[in-house]
C-alpha positions in Angstrom: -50.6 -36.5 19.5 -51.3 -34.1 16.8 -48.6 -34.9 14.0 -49.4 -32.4 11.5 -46.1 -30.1 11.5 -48.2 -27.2 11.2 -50.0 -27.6 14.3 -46.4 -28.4 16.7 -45.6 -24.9 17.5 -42.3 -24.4 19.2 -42.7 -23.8 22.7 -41.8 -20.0 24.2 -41.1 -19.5 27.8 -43.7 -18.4 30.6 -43.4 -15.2 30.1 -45.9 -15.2 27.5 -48.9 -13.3 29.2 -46.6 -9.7 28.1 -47.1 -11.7 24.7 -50.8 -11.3 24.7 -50.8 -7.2 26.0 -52.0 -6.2 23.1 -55.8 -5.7 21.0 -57.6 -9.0 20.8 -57.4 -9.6 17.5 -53.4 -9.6 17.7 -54.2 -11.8 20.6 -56.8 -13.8 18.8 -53.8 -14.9 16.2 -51.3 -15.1 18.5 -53.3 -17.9 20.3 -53.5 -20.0 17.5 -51.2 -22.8 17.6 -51.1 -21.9 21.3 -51.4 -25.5 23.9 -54.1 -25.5 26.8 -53.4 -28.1 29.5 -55.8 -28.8 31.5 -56.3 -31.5 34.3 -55.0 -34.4 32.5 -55.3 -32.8 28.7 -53.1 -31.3 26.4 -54.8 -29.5 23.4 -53.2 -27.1 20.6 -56.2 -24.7 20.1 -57.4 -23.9 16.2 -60.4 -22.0 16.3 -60.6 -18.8 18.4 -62.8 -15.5 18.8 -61.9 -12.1 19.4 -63.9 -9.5 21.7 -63.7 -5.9 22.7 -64.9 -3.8 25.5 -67.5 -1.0 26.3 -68.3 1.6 23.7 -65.7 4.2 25.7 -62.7 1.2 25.5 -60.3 1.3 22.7 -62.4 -1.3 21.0 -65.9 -0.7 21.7 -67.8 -4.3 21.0 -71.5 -4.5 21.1 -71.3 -8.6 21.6 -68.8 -8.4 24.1 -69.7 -9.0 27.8 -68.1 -6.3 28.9 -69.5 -4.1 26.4 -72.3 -2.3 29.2 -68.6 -2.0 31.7 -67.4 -3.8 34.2 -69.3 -5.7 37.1 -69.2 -9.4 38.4 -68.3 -12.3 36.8 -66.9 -9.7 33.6 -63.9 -8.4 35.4 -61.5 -11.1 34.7 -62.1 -9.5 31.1 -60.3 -6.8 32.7 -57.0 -8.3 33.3 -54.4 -8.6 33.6 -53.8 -10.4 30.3 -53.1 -14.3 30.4 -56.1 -14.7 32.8 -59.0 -17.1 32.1 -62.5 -15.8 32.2 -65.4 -18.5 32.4 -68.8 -18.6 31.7 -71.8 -20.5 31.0 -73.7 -20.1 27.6 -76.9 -20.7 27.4 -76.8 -21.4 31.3 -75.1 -24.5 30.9 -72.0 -25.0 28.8 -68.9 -23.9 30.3 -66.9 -21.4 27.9 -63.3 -20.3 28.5 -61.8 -17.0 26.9 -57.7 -15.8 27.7 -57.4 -12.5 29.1 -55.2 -9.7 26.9 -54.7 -6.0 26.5 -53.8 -4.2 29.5 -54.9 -4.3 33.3 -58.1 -2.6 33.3 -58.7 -2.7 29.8 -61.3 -5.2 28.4 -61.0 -7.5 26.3 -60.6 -11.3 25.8 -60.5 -13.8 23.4 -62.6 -17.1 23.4 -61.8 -20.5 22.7 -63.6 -22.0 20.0 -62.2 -25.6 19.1 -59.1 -27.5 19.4 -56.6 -30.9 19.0 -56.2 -33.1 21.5 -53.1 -33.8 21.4 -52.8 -36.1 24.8 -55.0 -37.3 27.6 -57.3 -38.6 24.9 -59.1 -41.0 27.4 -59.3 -38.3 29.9 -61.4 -36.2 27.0 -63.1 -39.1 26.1 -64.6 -39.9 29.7 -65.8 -36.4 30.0 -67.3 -36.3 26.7 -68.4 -39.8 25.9 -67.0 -42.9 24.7 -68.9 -42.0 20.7 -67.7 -38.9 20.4 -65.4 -39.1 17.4 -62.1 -38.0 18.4 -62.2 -34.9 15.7 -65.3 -33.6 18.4 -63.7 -33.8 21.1 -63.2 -30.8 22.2 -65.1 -28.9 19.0 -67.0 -25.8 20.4 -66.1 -23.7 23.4 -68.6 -25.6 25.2 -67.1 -29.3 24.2 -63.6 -27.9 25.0 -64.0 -26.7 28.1 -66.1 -30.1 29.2 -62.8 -32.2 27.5 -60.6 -30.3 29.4 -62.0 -30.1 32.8 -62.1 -26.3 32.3 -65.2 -25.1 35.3 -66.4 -21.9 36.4 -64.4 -22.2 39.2 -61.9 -21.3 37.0 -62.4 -18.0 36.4 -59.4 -15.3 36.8 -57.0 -17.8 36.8 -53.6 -17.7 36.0 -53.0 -19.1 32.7 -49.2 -18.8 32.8 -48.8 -19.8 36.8 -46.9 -23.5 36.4 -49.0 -24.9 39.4 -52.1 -23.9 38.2 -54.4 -26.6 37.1 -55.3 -25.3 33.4 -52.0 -23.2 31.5 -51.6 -21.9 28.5 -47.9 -22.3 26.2 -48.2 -19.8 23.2 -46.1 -21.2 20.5 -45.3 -19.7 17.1 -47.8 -18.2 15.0 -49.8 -20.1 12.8 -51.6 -19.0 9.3 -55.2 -17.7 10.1 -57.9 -18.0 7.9 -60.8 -15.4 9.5 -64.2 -14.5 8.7 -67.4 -13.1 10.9 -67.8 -14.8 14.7 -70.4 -17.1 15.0 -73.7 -16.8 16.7 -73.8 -13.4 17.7 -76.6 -11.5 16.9 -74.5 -7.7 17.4 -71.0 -7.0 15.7 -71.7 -10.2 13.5 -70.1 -9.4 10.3 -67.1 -8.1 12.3 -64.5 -10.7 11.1 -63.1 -11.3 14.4 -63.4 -15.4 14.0 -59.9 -17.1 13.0 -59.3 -20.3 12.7 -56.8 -23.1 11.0 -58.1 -24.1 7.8 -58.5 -27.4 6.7 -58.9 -28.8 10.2 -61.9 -31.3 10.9 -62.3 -30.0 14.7 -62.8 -26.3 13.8 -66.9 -26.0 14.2 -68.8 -24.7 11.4 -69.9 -21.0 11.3 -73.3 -20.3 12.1 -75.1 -16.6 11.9 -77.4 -16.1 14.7 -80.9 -15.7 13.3 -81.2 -12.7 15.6 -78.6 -11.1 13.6 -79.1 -8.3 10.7 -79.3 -9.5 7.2 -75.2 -9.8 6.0 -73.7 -6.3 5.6 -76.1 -4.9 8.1 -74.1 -5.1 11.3 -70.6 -4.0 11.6 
């Protein structure tokens, strides 16, 4: 169990998906501190992502899926809010993003690291025995895999009690932010928040595709 008081938000009710109808960076901030459950974990996430939607959206975002409009796997990102959208980087890590904004609006916000605060063996079988516990579920592609997140997973319900990965938002924590990492459009947008001080936040690296710093907006 995590016992740092910062990261032991106090629970809201369910009704949280109106909570996160609102732009994702609100949504990014108010996810922090936030507790994923999912088949036989409980994590308090504290390292998330921001994204936008096409270039005639409210928040036009050139390294967002959704960015060239809506078709397959991309229209979870178009709510309703406090749905999961799944997909595979790279063609083989699982990532997870929550849902906000409004129905039929893009945007989402991805989950980058977080605690485990219980169901440590669980995380541990699915990640390996040498993992260090801090690593767990460190990158959106370690989380998901700690958590039992799949693609199977995506437009689900995040705030449905029977559903076998939910979301509790809790109260909001202090956010330091800076540019999202490994993006090679958008990248100095500083759209990345994260907790501070916390070993399982994964360090930021700038996609070498990317313009020089100062270049991209």
């Amino acid at each position: 169990m995590v016992e740092d008081t910062q990261l032991s938000p106090e629970i809201q009710p369910a009704c949280g998906a109106d909570r996160l109808s609102v732009d994702p960076v609100r949504a990014a901030r108010l996810l922090l501190g936030a507790q994923l459950t999912g088949r036989d974990v409980t994590a308090t996430i504290v390292e998330v992502e921001a994204y936008g939607g096409p270039a005639d959206g409210p928040w036009p975002d050139s390294a967002s899926h959704s960015f060239r409009g809506r078709g397959g796997r991309n229209t979870a990102m178009y709510g309703p809010p406090g749905h999961l959208y799944t997909y595979r980087s790279h063609g083989i890590h699982v990532c997870a993003n929550v849902v906000c904004a409004t129905d039929g609006v893009a945007a989402a916000v991805l989950l980058r690291a977080a605690v485990i605060d219980d169901g440590v063996g669980a995380a541990c079988e699915r990640r390996g025995e040498l993992v260090k516990e801090s690593a767990l579920a460190r990158g959106p592609g370690n989380l998901c895999s700690a958590l039992g997140i799949e693609m199977g997973d995506n437009g689900l319900d995040l705030f449905d009690p029977l559903a076998p990965v939910r979301l509790s938002l809790g109260r909001r924590l202090r956010a330091a932010e800076g540019p999202r990492t490994g993006v090679s459009k958008a990248a100095d947008r500083p759209w990345r928040f994260w907790v501070a001080g916390r070993a399982e936040v994964s360090p930021y690296r700038r996609s070498p595709r990317a313009p020089a710093p100062g270049d991209s907006d």
